[in-house]
C-alpha positions, -999 to 999 in steps of 0.1 A, spaced: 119 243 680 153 241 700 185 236 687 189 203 693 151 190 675 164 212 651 198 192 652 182 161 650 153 170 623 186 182 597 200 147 603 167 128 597 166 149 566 202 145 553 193 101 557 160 108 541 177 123 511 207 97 513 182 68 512 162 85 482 195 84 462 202 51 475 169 39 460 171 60 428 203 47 419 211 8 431 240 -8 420 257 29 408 289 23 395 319 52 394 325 54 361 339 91 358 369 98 337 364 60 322 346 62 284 326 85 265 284 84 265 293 63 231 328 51 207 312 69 178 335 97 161 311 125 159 325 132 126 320 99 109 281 98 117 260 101 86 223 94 108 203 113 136 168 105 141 154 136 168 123 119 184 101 137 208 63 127 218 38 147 203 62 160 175 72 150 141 104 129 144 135 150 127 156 131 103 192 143 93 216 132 66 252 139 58 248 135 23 286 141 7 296 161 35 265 180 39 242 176 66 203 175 56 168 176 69 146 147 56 118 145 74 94 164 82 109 190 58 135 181 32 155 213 34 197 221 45 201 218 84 222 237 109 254 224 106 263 239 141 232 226 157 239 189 148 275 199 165 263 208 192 239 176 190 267 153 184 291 164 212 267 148 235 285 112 219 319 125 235 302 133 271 320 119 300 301 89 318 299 100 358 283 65 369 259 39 355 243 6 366 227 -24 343 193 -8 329 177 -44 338 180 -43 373 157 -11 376 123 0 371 127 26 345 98 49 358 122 55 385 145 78 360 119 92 333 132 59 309 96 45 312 82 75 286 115 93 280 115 131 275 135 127 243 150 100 223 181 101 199 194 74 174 230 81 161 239 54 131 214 31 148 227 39 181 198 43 204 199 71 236 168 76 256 170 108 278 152 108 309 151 129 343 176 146 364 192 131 396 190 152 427 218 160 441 245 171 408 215 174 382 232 154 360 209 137 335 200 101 333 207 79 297 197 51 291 219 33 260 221 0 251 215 -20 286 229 6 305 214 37 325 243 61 329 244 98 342 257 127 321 260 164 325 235 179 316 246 209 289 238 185 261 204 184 264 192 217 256 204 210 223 174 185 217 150 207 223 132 233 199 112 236 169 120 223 136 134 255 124 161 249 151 172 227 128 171 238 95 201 263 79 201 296 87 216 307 55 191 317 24 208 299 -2 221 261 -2 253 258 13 278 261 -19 251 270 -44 258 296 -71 233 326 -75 225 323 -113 191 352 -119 180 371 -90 145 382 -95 127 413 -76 97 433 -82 103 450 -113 139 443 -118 157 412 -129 198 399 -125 213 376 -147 247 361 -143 269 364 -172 288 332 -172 313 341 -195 329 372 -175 308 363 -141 295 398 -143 257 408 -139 230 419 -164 202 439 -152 166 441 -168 157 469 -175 190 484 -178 187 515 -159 174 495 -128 208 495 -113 245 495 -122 263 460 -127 284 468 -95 256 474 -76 242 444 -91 275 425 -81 271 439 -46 233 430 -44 240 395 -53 270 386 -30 246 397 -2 222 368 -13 250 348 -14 262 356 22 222 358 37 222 344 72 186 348 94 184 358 131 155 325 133 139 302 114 101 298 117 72 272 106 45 293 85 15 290 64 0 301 37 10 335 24 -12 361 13 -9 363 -28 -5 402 -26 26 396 -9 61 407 -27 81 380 -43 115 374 -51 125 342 -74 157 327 -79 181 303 -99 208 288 -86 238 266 -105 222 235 -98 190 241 -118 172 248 -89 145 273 -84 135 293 -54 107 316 -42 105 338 -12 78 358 -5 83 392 15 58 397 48 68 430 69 54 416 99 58 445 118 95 442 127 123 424 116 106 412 83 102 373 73 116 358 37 91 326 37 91 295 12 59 284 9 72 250 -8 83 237 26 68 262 53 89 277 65 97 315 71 132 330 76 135 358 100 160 386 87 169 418 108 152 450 90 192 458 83 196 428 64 165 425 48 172 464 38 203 450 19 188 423 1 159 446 -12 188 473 -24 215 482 -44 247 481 -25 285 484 -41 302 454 -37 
Protein backbone atom coordinates (compact mmCIF):
# COMPACT_ATOMS: atom_id res chain seq x y z
CA UNK A 1 0.00 0.00 0.00
CA UNK A 2 1.53 3.53 -1.07
CA UNK A 3 1.50 6.51 0.95
CA UNK A 4 -1.18 8.16 -0.46
CA UNK A 5 -3.97 4.84 -0.19
CA UNK A 6 -2.48 4.87 3.02
CA UNK A 7 -3.31 8.73 3.20
CA UNK A 8 -6.63 8.25 2.10
CA UNK A 9 -7.56 4.84 4.05
CA UNK A 10 -6.49 7.00 7.74
CA UNK A 11 -8.97 9.65 6.52
CA UNK A 12 -11.82 7.26 5.71
CA UNK A 13 -11.04 5.87 9.09
CA UNK A 14 -10.84 9.15 11.19
CA UNK A 15 -14.94 9.90 9.36
CA UNK A 16 -15.77 6.37 10.14
CA UNK A 17 -15.00 6.94 13.72
CA UNK A 18 -16.40 10.70 13.61
CA UNK A 19 -19.69 9.39 12.24
CA UNK A 20 -19.91 6.43 14.91
CA UNK A 21 -19.72 9.18 17.67
CA UNK A 22 -21.98 11.24 15.74
CA UNK A 23 -24.50 8.36 15.89
CA UNK A 24 -23.70 7.24 19.44
CA UNK A 25 -24.32 10.56 20.75
CA UNK A 26 -27.19 12.87 18.83
CA UNK A 27 -28.13 15.88 20.18
CA UNK A 28 -24.84 15.94 22.76
CA UNK A 29 -24.94 18.91 24.67
CA UNK A 30 -21.49 20.67 26.36
CA UNK A 31 -22.30 20.56 29.60
CA UNK A 32 -18.70 20.50 31.31
CA UNK A 33 -17.96 22.73 34.23
CA UNK A 34 -22.00 23.37 34.42
CA UNK A 35 -23.70 21.01 37.48
CA UNK A 36 -22.90 18.05 39.34
CA UNK A 37 -24.13 14.21 38.22
CA UNK A 38 -26.97 15.23 40.96
CA UNK A 39 -27.94 18.50 43.76
CA UNK A 40 -27.83 15.92 46.55
CA UNK A 41 -25.24 16.76 49.51
CA UNK A 42 -23.49 13.56 49.91
CA UNK A 43 -23.63 14.07 53.43
CA UNK A 44 -27.34 14.49 54.02
CA UNK A 45 -28.22 11.01 52.10
CA UNK A 46 -29.68 8.54 54.57
CA UNK A 47 -30.51 5.70 51.38
CA UNK A 48 -28.40 3.62 48.75
CA UNK A 49 -29.90 0.77 47.11
CA UNK A 50 -26.65 -1.15 45.10
CA UNK A 51 -28.40 -3.19 42.30
CA UNK A 52 -26.56 -5.42 40.04
CA UNK A 53 -28.23 -8.42 37.84
CA UNK A 54 -27.70 -11.71 39.08
CA UNK A 55 -26.77 -10.38 42.66
CA UNK A 56 -28.58 -9.65 45.75
CA UNK A 57 -29.47 -5.93 45.77
CA UNK A 58 -27.34 -4.09 48.75
CA UNK A 59 -29.33 -1.82 51.01
CA UNK A 60 -27.54 0.90 53.23
CA UNK A 61 -28.84 3.10 56.01
CA UNK A 62 -27.45 5.98 57.96
CA UNK A 63 -29.18 5.23 60.95
CA UNK A 64 -28.13 8.22 63.62
CA UNK A 65 -25.13 8.88 61.90
CA UNK A 66 -24.09 5.43 61.25
CA UNK A 67 -24.22 3.85 58.02
CA UNK A 68 -25.73 0.17 57.80
CA UNK A 69 -26.14 -2.88 55.78
CA UNK A 70 -29.85 -4.10 55.46
CA UNK A 71 -30.11 -6.33 53.04
CA UNK A 72 -28.86 -9.12 52.18
CA UNK A 73 -26.96 -9.03 55.51
CA UNK A 74 -27.93 -6.72 58.40
CA UNK A 75 -24.43 -5.96 59.67
CA UNK A 76 -22.16 -2.23 59.97
CA UNK A 77 -20.96 -1.11 56.44
CA UNK A 78 -17.80 0.51 55.20
CA UNK A 79 -18.15 3.92 55.94
CA UNK A 80 -15.32 4.81 53.36
CA UNK A 81 -16.81 2.65 50.74
CA UNK A 82 -20.21 4.44 50.69
CA UNK A 83 -17.70 7.68 50.34
CA UNK A 84 -16.33 6.74 47.88
CA UNK A 85 -19.83 5.59 46.47
CA UNK A 86 -21.37 8.91 47.14
CA UNK A 87 -18.73 11.11 45.53
CA UNK A 88 -19.95 9.89 42.29
CA UNK A 89 -23.27 12.60 43.25
CA UNK A 90 -20.56 15.48 43.02
CA UNK A 91 -19.05 14.23 39.52
CA UNK A 92 -18.78 16.83 36.92
CA UNK A 93 -21.36 16.50 33.89
CA UNK A 94 -19.05 16.58 30.45
CA UNK A 95 -22.20 16.41 28.07
CA UNK A 96 -25.74 14.99 27.97
CA UNK A 97 -28.75 14.82 25.64
CA UNK A 98 -32.70 14.05 26.50
CA UNK A 99 -32.67 10.09 27.24
CA UNK A 100 -36.02 10.07 25.04
CA UNK A 101 -34.67 10.85 21.87
CA UNK A 102 -32.36 7.67 21.92
CA UNK A 103 -32.49 4.08 21.72
CA UNK A 104 -30.93 3.08 24.94
CA UNK A 105 -29.29 -0.17 23.61
CA UNK A 106 -27.14 2.22 22.00
CA UNK A 107 -25.31 3.14 25.49
CA UNK A 108 -25.73 -0.17 27.75
CA UNK A 109 -29.13 1.82 29.34
CA UNK A 110 -31.32 -0.97 27.75
CA UNK A 111 -29.91 -3.75 30.59
CA UNK A 112 -27.55 -1.44 32.52
CA UNK A 113 -24.37 -2.85 34.07
CA UNK A 114 -25.31 -1.41 37.46
CA UNK A 115 -28.02 0.66 38.87
CA UNK A 116 -27.90 3.04 41.95
CA UNK A 117 -30.80 4.74 43.91
CA UNK A 118 -29.62 7.65 46.25
CA UNK A 119 -32.88 9.01 48.52
CA UNK A 120 -35.03 7.75 45.56
CA UNK A 121 -32.76 9.17 43.15
CA UNK A 122 -32.37 6.76 40.39
CA UNK A 123 -28.75 6.38 38.28
CA UNK A 124 -28.43 3.66 35.68
CA UNK A 125 -24.80 3.07 34.66
CA UNK A 126 -24.15 1.89 31.24
CA UNK A 127 -21.17 1.57 28.71
CA UNK A 128 -18.18 3.66 27.95
CA UNK A 129 -17.96 6.15 24.98
CA UNK A 130 -15.03 5.74 22.67
CA UNK A 131 -13.03 8.28 22.33
CA UNK A 132 -12.48 9.85 26.37
CA UNK A 133 -13.94 6.54 28.14
CA UNK A 134 -16.10 8.45 30.01
CA UNK A 135 -19.06 6.58 31.24
CA UNK A 136 -22.59 6.95 30.13
CA UNK A 137 -25.62 7.76 33.02
CA UNK A 138 -28.73 7.75 32.56
CA UNK A 139 -30.77 9.94 35.43
CA UNK A 140 -33.92 11.20 35.43
CA UNK A 141 -34.68 11.91 31.55
CA UNK A 142 -31.32 12.54 30.88
CA UNK A 143 -28.22 10.34 29.49
CA UNK A 144 -25.13 12.33 30.56
CA UNK A 145 -21.33 11.31 30.44
CA UNK A 146 -19.11 11.11 33.54
CA UNK A 147 -15.62 10.15 34.24
CA UNK A 148 -15.28 7.13 34.84
CA UNK A 149 -13.24 6.62 38.44
CA UNK A 150 -16.57 6.34 40.21
CA UNK A 151 -17.58 3.26 38.97
CA UNK A 152 -15.19 0.85 40.25
CA UNK A 153 -16.64 1.71 43.51
CA UNK A 154 -19.98 -0.26 42.47
CA UNK A 155 -18.46 -3.22 41.94
CA UNK A 156 -17.49 -6.18 44.40
CA UNK A 157 -18.87 -8.61 46.66
CA UNK A 158 -20.94 -7.88 49.53
CA UNK A 159 -18.14 -7.96 51.92
CA UNK A 160 -16.93 -4.84 50.00
CA UNK A 161 -19.45 -3.37 51.82
CA UNK A 162 -19.60 -4.38 55.16
CA UNK A 163 -17.11 -2.79 58.09
CA UNK A 164 -13.91 -3.82 58.29
CA UNK A 165 -13.58 -3.36 61.99
CA UNK A 166 -14.48 -6.51 64.44
CA UNK A 167 -16.58 -4.67 66.75
CA UNK A 168 -19.58 -2.16 66.02
CA UNK A 169 -18.41 1.14 65.49
CA UNK A 170 -18.57 2.82 69.19
CA UNK A 171 -19.41 -0.45 71.01
CA UNK A 172 -17.88 -1.06 74.38
CA UNK A 173 -15.98 -4.53 75.00
CA UNK A 174 -17.81 -5.77 78.16
CA UNK A 175 -16.41 -10.02 78.61
CA UNK A 176 -14.02 -11.33 76.20
CA UNK A 177 -14.23 -14.96 75.92
CA UNK A 178 -11.30 -17.38 74.57
CA UNK A 179 -10.55 -21.02 74.90
CA UNK A 180 -9.92 -21.53 78.48
CA UNK A 181 -9.69 -18.03 79.63
CA UNK A 182 -12.38 -15.53 80.29
CA UNK A 183 -12.23 -11.20 80.68
CA UNK A 184 -14.62 -9.32 82.42
CA UNK A 185 -14.93 -5.53 82.55
CA UNK A 186 -15.05 -4.14 85.95
CA UNK A 187 -17.36 -1.30 85.53
CA UNK A 188 -16.68 0.38 88.56
CA UNK A 189 -12.78 1.01 88.02
CA UNK A 190 -12.96 -0.03 84.03
CA UNK A 191 -10.20 -2.49 84.85
CA UNK A 192 -10.26 -6.28 83.79
CA UNK A 193 -10.90 -9.53 85.69
CA UNK A 194 -9.54 -12.65 84.36
CA UNK A 195 -10.92 -16.25 84.90
CA UNK A 196 -8.93 -18.26 86.09
CA UNK A 197 -6.83 -15.79 87.69
CA UNK A 198 -3.41 -16.87 86.72
CA UNK A 199 -4.50 -16.80 82.94
CA UNK A 200 -2.96 -13.49 82.52
CA UNK A 201 -2.23 -10.17 84.35
CA UNK A 202 -5.05 -7.42 84.32
CA UNK A 203 -2.60 -5.26 82.14
CA UNK A 204 -2.21 -7.67 79.78
CA UNK A 205 -5.81 -8.16 79.95
CA UNK A 206 -6.21 -4.32 79.39
CA UNK A 207 -3.81 -4.63 76.41
CA UNK A 208 -5.68 -7.68 75.01
CA UNK A 209 -8.86 -5.99 75.08
CA UNK A 210 -8.03 -2.53 73.48
CA UNK A 211 -6.79 -4.69 70.52
CA UNK A 212 -10.42 -6.01 70.09
CA UNK A 213 -11.43 -2.77 70.34
CA UNK A 214 -9.15 -1.35 67.65
CA UNK A 215 -9.51 -4.91 65.19
CA UNK A 216 -9.53 -3.84 61.63
CA UNK A 217 -9.42 -6.89 58.73
CA UNK A 218 -7.29 -6.87 55.48
CA UNK A 219 -10.95 -8.31 53.66
CA UNK A 220 -14.18 -9.31 54.31
CA UNK A 221 -15.49 -12.61 52.94
CA UNK A 222 -18.95 -14.52 52.44
CA UNK A 223 -18.58 -18.16 54.16
CA UNK A 224 -20.50 -21.13 55.29
CA UNK A 225 -20.85 -23.36 57.61
CA UNK A 226 -18.00 -23.80 60.04
CA UNK A 227 -16.72 -26.99 61.24
CA UNK A 228 -17.93 -27.41 65.15
CA UNK A 229 -14.21 -28.34 66.20
CA UNK A 230 -13.28 -25.01 65.29
CA UNK A 231 -11.95 -22.46 68.20
CA UNK A 232 -14.38 -19.96 69.35
CA UNK A 233 -14.19 -16.70 70.89
CA UNK A 234 -17.59 -15.08 72.40
CA UNK A 235 -18.22 -11.68 73.33
CA UNK A 236 -20.38 -8.95 75.05
CA UNK A 237 -20.54 -5.63 74.22
CA UNK A 238 -22.27 -2.43 76.21
CA UNK A 239 -25.24 -2.67 74.21
CA UNK A 240 -26.36 -6.18 75.38
CA UNK A 241 -25.16 -7.61 72.43
CA UNK A 242 -23.57 -10.88 71.94
CA UNK A 243 -20.98 -12.02 69.43
CA UNK A 244 -19.25 -15.31 68.19
CA UNK A 245 -16.32 -15.74 66.03
CA UNK A 246 -15.08 -18.87 65.21
CA UNK A 247 -11.19 -19.27 64.40
CA UNK A 248 -10.27 -21.22 60.90
CA UNK A 249 -6.27 -21.13 60.15
CA UNK A 250 -6.96 -21.42 56.63
CA UNK A 251 -3.52 -21.78 55.80
CA UNK A 252 -2.42 -18.13 55.88
CA UNK A 253 -3.65 -15.11 57.14
CA UNK A 254 -6.35 -16.75 59.42
CA UNK A 255 -10.24 -15.86 59.06
CA UNK A 256 -12.50 -14.66 62.41
CA UNK A 257 -16.10 -15.83 60.82
CA UNK A 258 -19.75 -15.09 62.24
CA UNK A 259 -21.76 -17.75 61.32
CA UNK A 260 -24.95 -15.64 62.34
CA UNK A 261 -24.64 -13.58 59.13
CA UNK A 262 -21.86 -15.36 56.90
CA UNK A 263 -19.49 -13.77 56.77
CA UNK A 264 -15.70 -14.30 57.55
CA UNK A 265 -13.21 -11.53 58.40
CA UNK A 266 -9.69 -11.87 57.08
CA UNK A 267 -7.04 -10.81 59.74
CA UNK A 268 -3.18 -10.72 58.93
CA UNK A 269 -1.42 -13.78 60.98
CA UNK A 270 0.20 -10.43 62.98
CA UNK A 271 -3.07 -9.37 64.01
CA UNK A 272 -4.77 -12.35 64.54
CA UNK A 273 -1.39 -13.25 66.74
CA UNK A 274 -2.45 -10.17 68.93
CA UNK A 275 -5.95 -10.88 69.43
CA UNK A 276 -5.19 -14.62 70.51
CA UNK A 277 -2.32 -13.08 73.12
CA UNK A 278 -1.48 -11.23 75.94
CA UNK A 279 0.02 -7.93 75.02
CA UNK A 280 0.76 -4.82 77.60
CA UNK A 281 -1.34 -2.07 76.87
Amino acid sequence: MNRRLMTNFGLLLMAAILALVAWLQPGLEDDSGVAPLATLDPASVTELVVSRPGLDAIVLEREDGIWMMREPVPIHASEARIDAVLAVLEAPVRAGFPAASVDPANYGLDAPRIQLRVDGVELAFGDTEPIDRRRYVRIQDRIVLIDDQHYVWLHGSVGDFVSRQLLPPGATLEVLELPGMVLRRDGDTASWRVAPADGMSAEEASGLASEWSRAQAIAIESHGLVDNEAPRIRLLLDDGRELEFAVIGDDGDPLFVRADVGLAWRMSEAQAARLLEPSEP
